[in-house]
Residue, then its C-alpha position, 0 to 999 in steps of 0.5 A: x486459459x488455454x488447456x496446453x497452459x497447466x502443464x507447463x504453469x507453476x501450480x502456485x501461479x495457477x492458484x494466484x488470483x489476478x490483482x484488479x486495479x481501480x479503473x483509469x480515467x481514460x477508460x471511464x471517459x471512454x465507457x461513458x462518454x464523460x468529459x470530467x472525471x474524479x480518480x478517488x480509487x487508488x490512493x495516489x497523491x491528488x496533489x500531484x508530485x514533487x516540482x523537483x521531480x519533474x523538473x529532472x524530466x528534461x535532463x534525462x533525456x540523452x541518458x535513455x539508452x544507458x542501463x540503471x545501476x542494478x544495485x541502486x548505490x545512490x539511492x540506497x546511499x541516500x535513504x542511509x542518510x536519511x532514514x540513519x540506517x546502514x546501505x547493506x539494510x536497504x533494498x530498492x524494488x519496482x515499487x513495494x509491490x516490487x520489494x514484496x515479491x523479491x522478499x517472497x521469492x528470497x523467503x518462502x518455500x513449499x509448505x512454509x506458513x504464513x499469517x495475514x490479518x483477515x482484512x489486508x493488501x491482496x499482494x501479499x497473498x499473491x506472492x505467497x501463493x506463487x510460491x506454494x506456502x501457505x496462508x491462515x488469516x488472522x482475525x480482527x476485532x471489527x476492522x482493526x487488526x487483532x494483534x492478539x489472534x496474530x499473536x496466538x497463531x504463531x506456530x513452530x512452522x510460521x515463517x512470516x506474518x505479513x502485517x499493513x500498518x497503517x493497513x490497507x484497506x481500512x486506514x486504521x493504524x495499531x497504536x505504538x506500545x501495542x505494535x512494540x510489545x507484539x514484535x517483542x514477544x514473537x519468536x526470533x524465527x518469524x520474519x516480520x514484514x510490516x508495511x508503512x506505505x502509509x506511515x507517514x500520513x499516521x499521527x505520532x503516536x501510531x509511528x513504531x518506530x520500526x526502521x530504528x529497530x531494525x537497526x538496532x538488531x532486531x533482525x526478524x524485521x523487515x519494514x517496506x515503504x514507497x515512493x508512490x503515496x507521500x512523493x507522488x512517483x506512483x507512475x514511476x514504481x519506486x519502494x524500498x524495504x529495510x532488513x537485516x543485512x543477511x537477508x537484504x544480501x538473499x534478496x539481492x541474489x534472486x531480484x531483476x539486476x535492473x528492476x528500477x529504472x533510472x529515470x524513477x531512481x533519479x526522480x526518486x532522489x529529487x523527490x527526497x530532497x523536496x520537503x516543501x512538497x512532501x509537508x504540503x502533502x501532508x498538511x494538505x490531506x490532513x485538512x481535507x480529512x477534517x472535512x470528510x470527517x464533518x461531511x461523513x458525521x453530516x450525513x450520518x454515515x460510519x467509517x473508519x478514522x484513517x491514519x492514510x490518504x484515504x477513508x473506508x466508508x460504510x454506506x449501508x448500501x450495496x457497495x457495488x450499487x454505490x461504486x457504479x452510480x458514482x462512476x456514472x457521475x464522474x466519480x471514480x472509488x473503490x468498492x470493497x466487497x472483495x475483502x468481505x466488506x459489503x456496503x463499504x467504498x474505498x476512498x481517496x482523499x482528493x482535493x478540496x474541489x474534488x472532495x467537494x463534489x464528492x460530497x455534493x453527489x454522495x447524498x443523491x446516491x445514497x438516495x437512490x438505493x436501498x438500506x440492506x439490512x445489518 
């Protein structure tokens, strides 16, 4: 960085860390000269995205030279009929990453304090940081959220717990009375943020419900979701957070006028009329879990039973070992060592093709390297 550039900088940038993303598949063709390459990194939709979706592209050509609606009316009309919320309690934001940091710019201040389970999405502490508050990680009881220590952290100058359900990285989800009882019991001044990005890919008993309370008065409830997982608009950057309607009006205060581009509204809107695509989805992945289920089991591996579109795998090897030998291979994952997860890899559920081939190399990589020892 260029010396000049501290003085001016805001100190809470200065002690964000940059967010790596997965790498592409054009920059692994390009490094190593592969023609076939597997994107299982960074949980998209492998089934590709809704046929009513693409089907817009074309009649938004003549329409690139007008400006979005700035407060999204359409859609947040649409979502109020599907999630049965009121508009005032909907917000759009350019993807949930989007949302996350016009609620962290509309909440936190100098000194407030924030918790975060130990092992979680790294946005959130990266808005928390730009605005100076400050961050206690919370325990977990081995890669499953402790509600308990959350709970027991809870101090007279906590402003907000951000809390993952399903949480990413691990795919694991809090069960339904459990997540209840804990938002039930905490003080009326700590903001919730709880983000479903994945929620719909959870078995029903691990669905909180958490929109309906919302809507029903519990106002110290803010629930994020996306466009990118289930609909597959993951290249578009539509989210969308539910709250109480003082807080949604503080949001719109501070947020971009035209964060969501209108081609990613109109596309947004088409997707949510799709329910053919998003329950073939589903049902798609759901399959492709029992066959990692039974190959993971085969090769005697441990990971964690996921409520997602992906599986958190325990390989027993250095991660960073496995990540590049798969990459050699065409097969791109996410190395999880940057959450303190050593010998474990992220990795997307694809199609069964994808899968297959996966699992066809798999065995030959763990081959290569050396067990570390637990």
């Amino acid at each position: 960085m260029d010396a000049q550039v501290p003085r001016f900088a805001n100190p809470g940038a200065l002690g964000a860390r940059k967010y790596v993303p997965g790498k592409s598949v054009k920059e692994v063709m390009s490094e190593l000269g592969l023609r076939q390459v597997v994107k299982m990194a960074s949980n998209e939709n492998p089934f590709g995205s809704s046929g009513k979706a693409r089907a817009c592209l074309a009649e938004l050509a003549g329409e690139l030279h007008v400006y979005p609606d700035a407060m999204n009316e359409e859609l947040r009309g649409r979502l109020s009929a599907k999630l049965d919320v009121p508009v005032p309690m909907l917000t759009i934001g350019n993807g949930a990453d989007g949302v996350i940091y016009n609620l962290g710019m509309a909440l936190l201040d100098q000194g407030d304090e924030t918790l975060i389970p130990r092992i979680s999405y790294p946005i959130y502490e990266s808005i928390i940081r730009v605005m100076r508050a400050t961050i206690t990680p919370t325990a977990m009881k081995g890669l499953r959220i402790d509600l308990e220590d959350l709970a027991r952290r809870v101090t007279p100058r906590t402003k907000a717990i951000f809390l993952c359900n399903p949480n990413n990285p691990t795919g694991d989800a809090l069960p339904r009375e459990r997540l209840l009882d804990f938002l039930r019991n905490l003080p009326p001044t700590v903001l919730v943020v709880l983000d479903e990005a994945y929620i719909d890919f959870a078995d029903p008993e691990y669905r909180p419900g958490a929109v309906a309370l919302a809507k029903r008065g519990m106002k110290n409830l803010f629930v994020l979701r996306t466009f990118s997982k289930l609909y597959g608009l993951a290249g578009l950057r539509v989210g969308f957070g539910v709250g109480d309607p003082e807080l949604i009006e503080l949001i719109h205060r501070i947020k971009p006028p035209f964060g969501v581009s209108a081609i990613a509204e109109r596309l947004a809107l088409a997707a949510l009329e799709d329910t053919e695509f998003a329950w073939r989805t589903l049902e798609d992945c759901a399959r492709e879990k029992r066959y990692f289920s039974a190959e993971l089991g085969r090769l005697g591996l441990d990971y964690v039973p996921s409520h997602t579109n992906f599986v958190l795998v325990d390989t027993r090897r250095d991660c960073l070992e496995v990540f590049q030998r798969l990459l050699s291979r065409g097969l791109i994952v996410r190395p999880a060592k940057q959450y303190g997860l050593p010998t474990s890899v992220r990795i997307t559920i694809g199609q069964h093709h994808e899968n297959v081939r996966l699992f066809q190399e798999l065995p030959a990589v763990l081959g290569e390297l050396p067990p570390l020892q637990a």
